[in-house]
C-alpha positions in Angstrom: -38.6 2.9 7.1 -37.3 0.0 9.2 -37.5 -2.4 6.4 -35.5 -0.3 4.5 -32.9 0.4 7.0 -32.7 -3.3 7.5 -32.3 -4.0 3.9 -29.7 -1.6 3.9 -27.6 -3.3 6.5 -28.1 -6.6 4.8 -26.7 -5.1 1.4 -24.0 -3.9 3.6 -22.7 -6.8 5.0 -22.7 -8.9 1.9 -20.6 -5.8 0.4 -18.1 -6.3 3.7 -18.0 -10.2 3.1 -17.5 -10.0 -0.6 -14.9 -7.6 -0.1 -13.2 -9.9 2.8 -13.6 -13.2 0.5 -11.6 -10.8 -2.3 -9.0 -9.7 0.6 -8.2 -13.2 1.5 -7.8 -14.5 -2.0 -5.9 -11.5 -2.4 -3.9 -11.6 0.9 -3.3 -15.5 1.2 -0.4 -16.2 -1.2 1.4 -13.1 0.1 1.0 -14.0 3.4 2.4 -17.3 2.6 5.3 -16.5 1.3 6.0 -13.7 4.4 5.6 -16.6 6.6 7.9 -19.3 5.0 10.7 -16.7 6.0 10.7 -15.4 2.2 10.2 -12.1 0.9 8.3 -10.4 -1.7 10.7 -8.3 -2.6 13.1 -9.3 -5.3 15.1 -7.8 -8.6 14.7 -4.4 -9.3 12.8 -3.3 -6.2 15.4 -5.0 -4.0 17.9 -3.2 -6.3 16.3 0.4 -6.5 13.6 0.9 -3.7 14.7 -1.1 -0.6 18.8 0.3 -0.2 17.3 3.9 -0.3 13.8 3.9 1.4 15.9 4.1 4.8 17.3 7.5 3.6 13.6 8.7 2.7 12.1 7.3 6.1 15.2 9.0 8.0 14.2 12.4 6.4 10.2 12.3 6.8 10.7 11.2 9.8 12.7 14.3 10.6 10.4 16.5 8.6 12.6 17.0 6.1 12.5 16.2 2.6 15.3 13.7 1.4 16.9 16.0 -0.8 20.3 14.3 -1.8 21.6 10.5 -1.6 25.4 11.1 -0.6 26.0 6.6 -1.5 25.2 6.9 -5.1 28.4 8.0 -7.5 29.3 11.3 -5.8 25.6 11.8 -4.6 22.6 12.2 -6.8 19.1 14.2 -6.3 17.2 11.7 -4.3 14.2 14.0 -3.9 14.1 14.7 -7.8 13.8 10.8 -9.3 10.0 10.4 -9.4 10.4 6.6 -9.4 11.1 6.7 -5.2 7.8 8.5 -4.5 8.6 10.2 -1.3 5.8 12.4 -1.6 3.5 9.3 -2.3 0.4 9.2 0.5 1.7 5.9 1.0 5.1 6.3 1.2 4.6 9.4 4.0 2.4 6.8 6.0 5.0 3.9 5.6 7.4 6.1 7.1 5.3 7.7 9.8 3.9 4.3 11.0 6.0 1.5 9.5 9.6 2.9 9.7 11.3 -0.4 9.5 8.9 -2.6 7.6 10.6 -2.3 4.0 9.0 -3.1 1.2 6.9 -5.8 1.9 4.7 -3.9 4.0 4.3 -1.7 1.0 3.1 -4.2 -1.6 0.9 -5.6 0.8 -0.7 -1.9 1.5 -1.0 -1.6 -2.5 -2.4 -5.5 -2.9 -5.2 -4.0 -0.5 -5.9 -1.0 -1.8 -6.6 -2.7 -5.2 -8.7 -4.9 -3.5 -10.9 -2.2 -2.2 -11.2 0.0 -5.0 -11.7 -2.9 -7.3 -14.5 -4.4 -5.0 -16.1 -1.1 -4.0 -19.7 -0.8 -4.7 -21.2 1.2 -6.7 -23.3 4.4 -5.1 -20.6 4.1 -2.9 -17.7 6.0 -4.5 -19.7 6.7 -7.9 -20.4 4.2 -10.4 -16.9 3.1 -11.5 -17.0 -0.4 -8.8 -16.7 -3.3 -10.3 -19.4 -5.0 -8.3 -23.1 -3.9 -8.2 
């Protein structure tokens, strides 16, 4: 039983580095460019996300749902366009936690979250990981 419990941890912790070493290969170049002052935000997501995710965190920070955007033409249905994902567990979190990160803190959550589903073993989660 101890042998097994052993071998268990060991498999464990070679999961955890494998899944670091993915992380920082992931991580790095991001990071890189967040430190030399730049952003990873650029064309259409600095065009369509960024200008109204302040509206969205306003509301669900309120606990309200962002119903309306009154800058766009004579106001449009904010809550309506799908492509804003207000209701997205991410997005709720963001805005919750992260109020005034923008967008970068975003694609770094979703660079992550690839990371771990793509590196998750399997038994784990079921027998869709990529690594055995």
């Amino acid at each position: 039983m101890y042998r097994k419990l052993l071998l268990m941890l060991r498999k464990q912790k070679s999961v955890l580095v494998w899944i670091s070493i993915v992380a920082a290969g992931a991580l790095v170049p991001a990071m890189w460019i967040l430190v030399s002052g730049h952003s990873l935000v650029w064309r259409d997501t600095s065009k369509l996300f960024q200008p109204v995710r302040s509206l969205v965190v306003e509301a669900l920070q309120q606990f309200q749902l962002p119903l309306w955007n009154p800058y766009e033409a004579l106001g449009i249905p904010l809550f309506a366009q799908m492509m804003h994902g207000v209701l997205h567990p991410v997005s709720v979190l963001g805005a919750i936690f992260f109020p005034h990160a923008g967008m970068d803190a975003f694609i770094l959550i979703y660079v992550m979250m690839a990371v771990i589903l793509l590196t998750r073993p399997r038994g784990l989660f079921g027998e869709e990981g990529m690594m055995t």
